[in-house]
PDB file of N, CA, C and O in Angstrom, chain B, residues numbered from 101:
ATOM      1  N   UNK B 101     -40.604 -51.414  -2.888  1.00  0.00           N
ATOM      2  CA  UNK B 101     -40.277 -50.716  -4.124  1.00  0.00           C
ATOM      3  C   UNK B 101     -38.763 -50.561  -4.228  1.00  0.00           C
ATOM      4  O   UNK B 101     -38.223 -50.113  -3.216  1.00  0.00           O
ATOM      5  N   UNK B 102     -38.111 -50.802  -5.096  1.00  0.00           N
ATOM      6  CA  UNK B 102     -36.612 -50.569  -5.726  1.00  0.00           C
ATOM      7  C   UNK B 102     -36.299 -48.957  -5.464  1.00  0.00           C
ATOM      8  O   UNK B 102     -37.009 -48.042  -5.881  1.00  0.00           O
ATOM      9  N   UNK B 103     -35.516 -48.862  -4.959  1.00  0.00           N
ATOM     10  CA  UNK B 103     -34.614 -48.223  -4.392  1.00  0.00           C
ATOM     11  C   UNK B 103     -34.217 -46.479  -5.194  1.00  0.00           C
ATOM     12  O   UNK B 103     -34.429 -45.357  -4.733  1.00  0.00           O
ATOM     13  N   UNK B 104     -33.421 -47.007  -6.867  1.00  0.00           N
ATOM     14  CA  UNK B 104     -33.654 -46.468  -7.771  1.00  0.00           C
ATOM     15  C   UNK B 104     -34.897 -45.435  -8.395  1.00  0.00           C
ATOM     16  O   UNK B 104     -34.741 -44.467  -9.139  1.00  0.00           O
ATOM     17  N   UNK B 105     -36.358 -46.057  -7.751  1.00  0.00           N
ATOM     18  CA  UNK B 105     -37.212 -45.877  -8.473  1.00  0.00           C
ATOM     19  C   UNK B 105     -38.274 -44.534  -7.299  1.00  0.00           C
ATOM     20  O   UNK B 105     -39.148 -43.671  -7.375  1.00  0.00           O
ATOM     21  N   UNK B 106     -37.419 -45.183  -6.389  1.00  0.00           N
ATOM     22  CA  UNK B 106     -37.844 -43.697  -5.253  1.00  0.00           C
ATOM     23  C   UNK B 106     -36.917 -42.715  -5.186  1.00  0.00           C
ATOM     24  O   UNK B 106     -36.968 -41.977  -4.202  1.00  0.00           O
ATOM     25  N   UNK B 107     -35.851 -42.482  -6.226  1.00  0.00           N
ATOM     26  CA  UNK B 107     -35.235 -41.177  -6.174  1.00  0.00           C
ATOM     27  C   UNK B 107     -33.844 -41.552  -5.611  1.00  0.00           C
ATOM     28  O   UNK B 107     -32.941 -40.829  -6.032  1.00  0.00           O
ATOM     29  N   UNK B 108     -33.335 -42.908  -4.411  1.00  0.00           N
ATOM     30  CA  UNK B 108     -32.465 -42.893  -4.164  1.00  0.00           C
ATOM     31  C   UNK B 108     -31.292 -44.135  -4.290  1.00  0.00           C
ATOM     32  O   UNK B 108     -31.761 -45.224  -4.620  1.00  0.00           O
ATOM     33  N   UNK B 109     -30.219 -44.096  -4.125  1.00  0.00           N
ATOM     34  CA  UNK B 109     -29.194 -44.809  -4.313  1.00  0.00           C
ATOM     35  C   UNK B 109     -28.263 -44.737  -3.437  1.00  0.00           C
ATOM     36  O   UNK B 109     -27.778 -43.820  -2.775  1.00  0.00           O
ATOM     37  N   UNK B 110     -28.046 -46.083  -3.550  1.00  0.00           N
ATOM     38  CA  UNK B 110     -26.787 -47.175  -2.250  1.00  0.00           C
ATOM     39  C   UNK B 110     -25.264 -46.331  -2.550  1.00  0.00           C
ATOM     40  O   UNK B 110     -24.496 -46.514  -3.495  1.00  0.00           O
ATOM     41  N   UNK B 111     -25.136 -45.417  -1.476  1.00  0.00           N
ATOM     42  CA  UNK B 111     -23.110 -45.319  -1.707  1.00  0.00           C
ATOM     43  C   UNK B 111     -22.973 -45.937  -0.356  1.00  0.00           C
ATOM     44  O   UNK B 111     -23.453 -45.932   0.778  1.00  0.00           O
ATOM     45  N   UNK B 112     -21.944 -46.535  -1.195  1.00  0.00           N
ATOM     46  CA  UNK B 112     -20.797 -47.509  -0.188  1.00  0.00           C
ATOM     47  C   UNK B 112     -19.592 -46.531   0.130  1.00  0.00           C
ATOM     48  O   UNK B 112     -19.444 -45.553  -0.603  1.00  0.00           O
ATOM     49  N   UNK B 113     -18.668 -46.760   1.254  1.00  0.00           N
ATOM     50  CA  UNK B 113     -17.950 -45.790   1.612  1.00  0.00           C
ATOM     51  C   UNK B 113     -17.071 -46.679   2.617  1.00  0.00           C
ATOM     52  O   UNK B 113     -17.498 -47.070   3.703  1.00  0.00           O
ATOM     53  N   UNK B 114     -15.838 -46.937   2.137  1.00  0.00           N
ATOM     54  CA  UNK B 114     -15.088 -47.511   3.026  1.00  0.00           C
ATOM     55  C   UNK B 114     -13.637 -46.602   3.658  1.00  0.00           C
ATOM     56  O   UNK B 114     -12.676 -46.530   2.893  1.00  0.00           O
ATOM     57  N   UNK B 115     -13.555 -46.098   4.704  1.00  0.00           N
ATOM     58  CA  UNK B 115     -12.675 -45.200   4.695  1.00  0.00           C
ATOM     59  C   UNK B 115     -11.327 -45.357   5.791  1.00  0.00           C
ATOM     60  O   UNK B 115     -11.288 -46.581   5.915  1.00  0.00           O
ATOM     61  N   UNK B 116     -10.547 -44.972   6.391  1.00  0.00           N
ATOM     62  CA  UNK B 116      -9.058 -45.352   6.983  1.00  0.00           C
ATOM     63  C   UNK B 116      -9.835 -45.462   8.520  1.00  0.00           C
ATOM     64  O   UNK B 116      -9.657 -46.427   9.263  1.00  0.00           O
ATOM     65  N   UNK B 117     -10.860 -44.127   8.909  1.00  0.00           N
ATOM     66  CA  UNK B 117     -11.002 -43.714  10.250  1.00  0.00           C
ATOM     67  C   UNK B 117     -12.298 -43.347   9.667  1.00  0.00           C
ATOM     68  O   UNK B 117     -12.465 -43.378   8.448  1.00  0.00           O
ATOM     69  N   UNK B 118     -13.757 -42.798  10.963  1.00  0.00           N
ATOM     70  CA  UNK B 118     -15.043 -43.198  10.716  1.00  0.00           C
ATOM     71  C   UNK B 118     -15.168 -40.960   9.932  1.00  0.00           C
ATOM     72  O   UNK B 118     -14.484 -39.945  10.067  1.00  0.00           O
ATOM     73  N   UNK B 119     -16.313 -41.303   9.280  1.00  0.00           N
ATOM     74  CA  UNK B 119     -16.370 -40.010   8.355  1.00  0.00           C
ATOM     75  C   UNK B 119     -16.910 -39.392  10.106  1.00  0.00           C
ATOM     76  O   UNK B 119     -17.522 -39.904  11.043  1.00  0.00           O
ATOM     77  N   UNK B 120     -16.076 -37.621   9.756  1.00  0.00           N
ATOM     78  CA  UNK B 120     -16.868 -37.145  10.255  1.00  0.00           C
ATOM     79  C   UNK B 120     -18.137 -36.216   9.783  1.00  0.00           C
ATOM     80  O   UNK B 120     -18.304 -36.129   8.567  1.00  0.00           O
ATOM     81  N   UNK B 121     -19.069 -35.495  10.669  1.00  0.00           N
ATOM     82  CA  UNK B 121     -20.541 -35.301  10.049  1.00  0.00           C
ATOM     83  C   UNK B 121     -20.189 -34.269   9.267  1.00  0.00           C
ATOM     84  O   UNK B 121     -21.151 -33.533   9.047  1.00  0.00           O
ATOM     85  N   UNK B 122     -19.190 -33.926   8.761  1.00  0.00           N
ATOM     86  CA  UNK B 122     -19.180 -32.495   7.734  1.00  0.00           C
ATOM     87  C   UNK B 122     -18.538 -33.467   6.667  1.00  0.00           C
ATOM     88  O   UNK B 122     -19.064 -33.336   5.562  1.00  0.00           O
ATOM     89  N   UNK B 123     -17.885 -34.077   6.703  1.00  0.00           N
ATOM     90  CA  UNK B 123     -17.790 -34.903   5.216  1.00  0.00           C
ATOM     91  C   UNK B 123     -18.708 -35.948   5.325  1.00  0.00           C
ATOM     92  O   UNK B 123     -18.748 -36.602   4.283  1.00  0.00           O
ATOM     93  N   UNK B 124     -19.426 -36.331   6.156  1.00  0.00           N
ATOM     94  CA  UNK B 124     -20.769 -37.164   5.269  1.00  0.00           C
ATOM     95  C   UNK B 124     -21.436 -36.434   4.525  1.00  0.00           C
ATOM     96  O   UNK B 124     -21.761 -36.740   3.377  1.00  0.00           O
ATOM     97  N   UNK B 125     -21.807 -35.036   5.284  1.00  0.00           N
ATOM     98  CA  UNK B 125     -22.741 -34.120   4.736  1.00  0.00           C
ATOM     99  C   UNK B 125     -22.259 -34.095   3.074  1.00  0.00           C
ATOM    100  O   UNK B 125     -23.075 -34.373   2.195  1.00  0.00           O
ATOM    101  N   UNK B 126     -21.017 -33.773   2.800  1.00  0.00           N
ATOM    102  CA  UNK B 126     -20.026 -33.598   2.056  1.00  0.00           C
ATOM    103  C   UNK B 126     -20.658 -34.629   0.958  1.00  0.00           C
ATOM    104  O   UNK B 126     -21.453 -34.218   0.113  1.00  0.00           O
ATOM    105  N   UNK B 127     -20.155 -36.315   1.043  1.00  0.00           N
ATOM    106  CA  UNK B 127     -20.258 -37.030   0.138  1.00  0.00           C
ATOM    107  C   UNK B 127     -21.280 -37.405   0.361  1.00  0.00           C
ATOM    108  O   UNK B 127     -21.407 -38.498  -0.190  1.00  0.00           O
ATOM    109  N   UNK B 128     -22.684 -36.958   1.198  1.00  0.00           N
ATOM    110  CA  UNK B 128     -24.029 -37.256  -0.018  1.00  0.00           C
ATOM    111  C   UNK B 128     -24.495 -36.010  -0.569  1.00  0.00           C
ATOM    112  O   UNK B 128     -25.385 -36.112  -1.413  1.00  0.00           O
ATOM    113  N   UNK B 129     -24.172 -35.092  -0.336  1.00  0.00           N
ATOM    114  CA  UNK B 129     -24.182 -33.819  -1.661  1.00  0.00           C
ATOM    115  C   UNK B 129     -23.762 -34.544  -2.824  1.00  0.00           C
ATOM    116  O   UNK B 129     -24.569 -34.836  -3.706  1.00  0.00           O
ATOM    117  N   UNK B 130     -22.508 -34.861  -2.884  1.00  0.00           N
ATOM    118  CA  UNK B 130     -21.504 -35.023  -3.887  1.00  0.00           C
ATOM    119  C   UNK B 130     -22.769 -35.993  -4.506  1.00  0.00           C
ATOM    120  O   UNK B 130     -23.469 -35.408  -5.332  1.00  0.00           O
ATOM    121  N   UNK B 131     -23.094 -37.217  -4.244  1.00  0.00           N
ATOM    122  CA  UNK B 131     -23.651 -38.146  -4.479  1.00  0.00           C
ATOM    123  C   UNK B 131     -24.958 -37.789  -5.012  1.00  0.00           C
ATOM    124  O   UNK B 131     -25.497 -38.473  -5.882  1.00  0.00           O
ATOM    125  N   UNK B 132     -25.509 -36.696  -4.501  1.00  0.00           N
ATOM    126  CA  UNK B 132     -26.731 -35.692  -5.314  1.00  0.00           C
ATOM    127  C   UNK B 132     -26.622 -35.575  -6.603  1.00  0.00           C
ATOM    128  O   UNK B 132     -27.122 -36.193  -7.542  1.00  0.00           O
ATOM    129  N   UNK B 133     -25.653 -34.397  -6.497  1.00  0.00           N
ATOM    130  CA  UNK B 133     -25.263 -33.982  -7.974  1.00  0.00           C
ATOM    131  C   UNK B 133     -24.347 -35.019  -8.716  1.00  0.00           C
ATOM    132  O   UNK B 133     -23.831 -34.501  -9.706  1.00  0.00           O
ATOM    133  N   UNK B 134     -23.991 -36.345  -8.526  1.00  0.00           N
ATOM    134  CA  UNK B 134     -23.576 -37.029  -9.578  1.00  0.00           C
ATOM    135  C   UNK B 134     -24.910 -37.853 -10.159  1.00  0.00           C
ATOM    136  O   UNK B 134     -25.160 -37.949 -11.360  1.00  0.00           O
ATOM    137  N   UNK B 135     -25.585 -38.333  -9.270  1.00  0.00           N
ATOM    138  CA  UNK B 135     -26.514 -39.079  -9.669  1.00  0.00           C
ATOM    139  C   UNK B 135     -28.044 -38.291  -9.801  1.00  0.00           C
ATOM    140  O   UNK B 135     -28.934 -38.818 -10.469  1.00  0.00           O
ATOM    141  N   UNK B 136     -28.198 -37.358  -9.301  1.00  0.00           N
ATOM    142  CA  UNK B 136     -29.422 -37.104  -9.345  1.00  0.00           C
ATOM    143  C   UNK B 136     -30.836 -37.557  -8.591  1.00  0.00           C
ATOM    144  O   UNK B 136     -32.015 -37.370  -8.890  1.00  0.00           O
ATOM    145  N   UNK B 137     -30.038 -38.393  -7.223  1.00  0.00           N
ATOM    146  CA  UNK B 137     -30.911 -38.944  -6.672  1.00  0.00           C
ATOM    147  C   UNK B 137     -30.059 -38.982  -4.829  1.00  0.00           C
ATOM    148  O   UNK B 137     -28.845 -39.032  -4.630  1.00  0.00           O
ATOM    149  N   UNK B 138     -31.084 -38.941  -3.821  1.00  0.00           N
ATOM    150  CA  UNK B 138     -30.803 -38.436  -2.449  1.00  0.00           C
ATOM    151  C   UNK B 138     -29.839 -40.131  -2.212  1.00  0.00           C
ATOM    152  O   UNK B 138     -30.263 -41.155  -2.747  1.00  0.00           O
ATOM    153  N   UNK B 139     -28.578 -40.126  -1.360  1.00  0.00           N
ATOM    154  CA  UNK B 139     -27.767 -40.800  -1.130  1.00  0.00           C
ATOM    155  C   UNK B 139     -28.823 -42.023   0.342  1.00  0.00           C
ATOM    156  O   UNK B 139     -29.835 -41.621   0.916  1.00  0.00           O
ATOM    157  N   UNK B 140     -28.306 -43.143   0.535  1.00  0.00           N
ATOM    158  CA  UNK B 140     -28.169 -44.157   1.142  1.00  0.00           C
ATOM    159  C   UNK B 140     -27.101 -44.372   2.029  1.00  0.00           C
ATOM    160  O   UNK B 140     -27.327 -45.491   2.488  1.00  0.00           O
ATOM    161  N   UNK B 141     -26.382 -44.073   2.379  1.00  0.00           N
ATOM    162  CA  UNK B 141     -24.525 -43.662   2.713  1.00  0.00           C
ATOM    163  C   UNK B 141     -24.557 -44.840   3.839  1.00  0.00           C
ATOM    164  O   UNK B 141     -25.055 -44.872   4.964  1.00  0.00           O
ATOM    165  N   UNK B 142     -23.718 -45.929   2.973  1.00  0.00           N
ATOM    166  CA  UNK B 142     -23.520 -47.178   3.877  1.00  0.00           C
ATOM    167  C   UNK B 142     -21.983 -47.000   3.950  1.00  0.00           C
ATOM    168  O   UNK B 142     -21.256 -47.000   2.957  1.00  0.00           O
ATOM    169  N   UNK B 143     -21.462 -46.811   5.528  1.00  0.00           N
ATOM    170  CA  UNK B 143     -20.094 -46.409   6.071  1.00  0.00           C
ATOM    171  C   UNK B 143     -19.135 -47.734   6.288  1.00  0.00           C
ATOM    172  O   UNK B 143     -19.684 -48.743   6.732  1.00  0.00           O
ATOM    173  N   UNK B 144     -17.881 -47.766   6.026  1.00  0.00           N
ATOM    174  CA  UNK B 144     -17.360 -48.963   7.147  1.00  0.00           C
ATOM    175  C   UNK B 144     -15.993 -48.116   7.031  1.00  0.00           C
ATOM    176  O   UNK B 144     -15.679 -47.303   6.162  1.00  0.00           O
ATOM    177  N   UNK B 145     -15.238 -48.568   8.221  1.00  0.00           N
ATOM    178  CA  UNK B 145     -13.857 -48.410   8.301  1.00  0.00           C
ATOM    179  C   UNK B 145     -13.231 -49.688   7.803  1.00  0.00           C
ATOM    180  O   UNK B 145     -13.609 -50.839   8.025  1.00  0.00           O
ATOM    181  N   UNK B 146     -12.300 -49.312   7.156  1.00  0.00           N
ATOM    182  CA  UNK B 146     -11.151 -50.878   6.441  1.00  0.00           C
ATOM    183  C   UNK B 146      -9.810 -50.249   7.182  1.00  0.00           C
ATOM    184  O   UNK B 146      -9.267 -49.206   6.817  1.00  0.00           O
ATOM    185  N   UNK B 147      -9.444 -50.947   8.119  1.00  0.00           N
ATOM    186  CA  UNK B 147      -8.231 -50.444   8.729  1.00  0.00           C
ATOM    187  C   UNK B 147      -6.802 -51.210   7.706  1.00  0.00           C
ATOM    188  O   UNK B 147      -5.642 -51.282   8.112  1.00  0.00           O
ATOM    189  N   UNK B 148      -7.192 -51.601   6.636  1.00  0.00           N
ATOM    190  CA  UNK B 148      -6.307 -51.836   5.483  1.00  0.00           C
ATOM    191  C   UNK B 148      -5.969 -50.905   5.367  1.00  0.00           C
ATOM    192  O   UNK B 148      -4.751 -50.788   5.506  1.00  0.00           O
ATOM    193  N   UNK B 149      -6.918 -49.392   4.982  1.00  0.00           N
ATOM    194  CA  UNK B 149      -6.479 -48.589   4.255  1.00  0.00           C
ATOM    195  C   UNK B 149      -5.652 -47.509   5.016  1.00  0.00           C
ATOM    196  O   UNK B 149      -6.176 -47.292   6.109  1.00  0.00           O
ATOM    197  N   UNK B 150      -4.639 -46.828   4.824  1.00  0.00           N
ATOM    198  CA  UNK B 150      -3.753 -46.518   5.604  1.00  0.00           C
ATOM    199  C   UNK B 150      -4.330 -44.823   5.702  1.00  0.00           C
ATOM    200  O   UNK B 150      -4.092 -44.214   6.744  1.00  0.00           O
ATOM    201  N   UNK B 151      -5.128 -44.084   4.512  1.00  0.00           N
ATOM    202  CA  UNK B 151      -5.643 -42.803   4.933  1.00  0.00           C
ATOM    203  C   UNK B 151      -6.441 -42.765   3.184  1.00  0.00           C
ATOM    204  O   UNK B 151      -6.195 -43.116   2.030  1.00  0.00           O
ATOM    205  N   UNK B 152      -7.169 -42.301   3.737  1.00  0.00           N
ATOM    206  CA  UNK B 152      -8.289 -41.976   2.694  1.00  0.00           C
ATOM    207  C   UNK B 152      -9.692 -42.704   2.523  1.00  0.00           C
ATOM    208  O   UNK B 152     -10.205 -43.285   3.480  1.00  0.00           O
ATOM    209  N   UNK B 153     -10.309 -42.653   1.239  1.00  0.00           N
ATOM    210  CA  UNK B 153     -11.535 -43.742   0.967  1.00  0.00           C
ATOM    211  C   UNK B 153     -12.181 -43.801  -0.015  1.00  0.00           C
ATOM    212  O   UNK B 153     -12.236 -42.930  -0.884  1.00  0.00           O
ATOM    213  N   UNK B 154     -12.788 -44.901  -0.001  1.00  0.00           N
ATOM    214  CA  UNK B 154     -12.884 -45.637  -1.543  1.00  0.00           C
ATOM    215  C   UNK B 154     -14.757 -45.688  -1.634  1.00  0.00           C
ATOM    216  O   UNK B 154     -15.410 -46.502  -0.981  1.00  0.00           O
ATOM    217  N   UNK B 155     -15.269 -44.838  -2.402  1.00  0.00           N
ATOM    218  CA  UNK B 155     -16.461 -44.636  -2.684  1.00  0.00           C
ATOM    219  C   UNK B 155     -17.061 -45.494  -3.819  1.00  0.00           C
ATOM    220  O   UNK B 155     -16.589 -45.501  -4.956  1.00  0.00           O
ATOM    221  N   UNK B 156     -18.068 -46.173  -3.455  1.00  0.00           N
ATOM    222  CA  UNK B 156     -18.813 -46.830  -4.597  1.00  0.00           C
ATOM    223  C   UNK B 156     -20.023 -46.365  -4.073  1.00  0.00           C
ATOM    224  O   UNK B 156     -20.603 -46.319  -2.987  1.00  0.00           O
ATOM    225  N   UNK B 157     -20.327 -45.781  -6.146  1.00  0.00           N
ATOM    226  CA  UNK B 157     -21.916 -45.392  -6.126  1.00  0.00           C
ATOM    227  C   UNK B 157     -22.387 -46.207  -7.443  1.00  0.00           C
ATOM    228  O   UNK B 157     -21.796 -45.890  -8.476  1.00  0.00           O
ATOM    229  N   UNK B 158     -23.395 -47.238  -7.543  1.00  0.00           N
ATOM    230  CA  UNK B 158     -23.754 -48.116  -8.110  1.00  0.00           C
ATOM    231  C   UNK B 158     -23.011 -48.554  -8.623  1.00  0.00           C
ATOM    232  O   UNK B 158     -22.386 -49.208  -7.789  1.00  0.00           O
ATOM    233  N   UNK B 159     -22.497 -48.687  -9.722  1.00  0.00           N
ATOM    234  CA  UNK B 159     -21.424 -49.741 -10.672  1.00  0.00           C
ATOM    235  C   UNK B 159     -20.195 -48.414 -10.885  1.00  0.00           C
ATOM    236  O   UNK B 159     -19.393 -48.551 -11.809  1.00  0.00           O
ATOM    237  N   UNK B 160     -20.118 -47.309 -10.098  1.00  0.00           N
ATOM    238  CA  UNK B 160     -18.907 -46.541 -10.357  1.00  0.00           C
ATOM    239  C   UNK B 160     -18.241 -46.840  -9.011  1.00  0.00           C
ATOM    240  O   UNK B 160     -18.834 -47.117  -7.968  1.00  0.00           O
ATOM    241  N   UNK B 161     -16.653 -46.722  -9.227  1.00  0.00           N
ATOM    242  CA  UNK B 161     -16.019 -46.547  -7.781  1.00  0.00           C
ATOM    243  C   UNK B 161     -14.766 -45.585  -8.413  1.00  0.00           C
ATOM    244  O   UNK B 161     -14.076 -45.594  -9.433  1.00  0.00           O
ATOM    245  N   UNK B 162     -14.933 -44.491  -6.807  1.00  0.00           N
ATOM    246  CA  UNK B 162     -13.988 -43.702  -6.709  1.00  0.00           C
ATOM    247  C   UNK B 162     -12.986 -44.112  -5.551  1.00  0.00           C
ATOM    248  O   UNK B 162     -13.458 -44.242  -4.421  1.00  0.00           O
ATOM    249  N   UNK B 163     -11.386 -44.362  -5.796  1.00  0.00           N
ATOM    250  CA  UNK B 163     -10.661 -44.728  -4.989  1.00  0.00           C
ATOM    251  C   UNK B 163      -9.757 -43.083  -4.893  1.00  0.00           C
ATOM    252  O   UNK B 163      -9.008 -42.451  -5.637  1.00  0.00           O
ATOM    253  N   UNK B 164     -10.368 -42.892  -3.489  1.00  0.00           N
ATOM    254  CA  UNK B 164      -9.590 -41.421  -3.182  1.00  0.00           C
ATOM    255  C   UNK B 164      -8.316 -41.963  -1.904  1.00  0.00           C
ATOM    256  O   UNK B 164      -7.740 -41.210  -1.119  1.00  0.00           O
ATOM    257  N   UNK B 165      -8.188 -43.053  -1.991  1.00  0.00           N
ATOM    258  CA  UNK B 165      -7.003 -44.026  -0.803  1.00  0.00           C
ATOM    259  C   UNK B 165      -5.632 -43.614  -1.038  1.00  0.00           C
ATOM    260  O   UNK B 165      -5.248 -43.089  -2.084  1.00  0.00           O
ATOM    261  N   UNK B 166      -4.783 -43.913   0.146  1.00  0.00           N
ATOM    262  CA  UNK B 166      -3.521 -43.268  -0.239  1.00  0.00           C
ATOM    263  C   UNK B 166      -2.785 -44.712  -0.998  1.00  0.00           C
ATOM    264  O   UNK B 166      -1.592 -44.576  -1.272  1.00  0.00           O
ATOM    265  N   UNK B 167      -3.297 -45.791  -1.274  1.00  0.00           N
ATOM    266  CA  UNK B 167      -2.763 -46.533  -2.319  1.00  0.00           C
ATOM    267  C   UNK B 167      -2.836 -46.041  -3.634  1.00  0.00           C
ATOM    268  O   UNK B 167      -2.192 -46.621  -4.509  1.00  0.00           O
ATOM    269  N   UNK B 168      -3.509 -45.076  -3.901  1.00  0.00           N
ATOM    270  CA  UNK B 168      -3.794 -44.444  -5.378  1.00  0.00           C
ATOM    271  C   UNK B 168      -2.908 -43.231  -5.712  1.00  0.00           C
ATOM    272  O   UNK B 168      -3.025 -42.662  -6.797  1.00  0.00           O
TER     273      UNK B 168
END
């Protein structure tokens, strides 16, 4: 069954250094109340990014990076 259709949705999360467990907790709340549906929280580190991280939740992306 699609993903969507059981309540939840794919965030992507690419960040400088690995989340710790009070901001995961953090951005799948966040990911609650934007979408209305329980988070998926797929992690990676991009050692591109020099501090921060760049959230995609379905076709939205939030770039919270210190390139921004």
């Amino acid at each position: 069954m699609d993903e969507t259709r059981r309540g939840r949705i794919d965030v992507r999360v690419r960040t400088a250094v690995p989340l710790t467990a009070d901001l995961r907790s953090q951005l799948m709340d966040a990911a609650k109340i934007i979408t209305g549906k329980e988070a998926d929280l797929h992690e990676s580190v991009d050692e591109t990014l020099i501090a921060g991280m760049i959230v995609r939740i379905g076709d939205d992306q939030y770039d919270m990076s210190a390139a921004t």
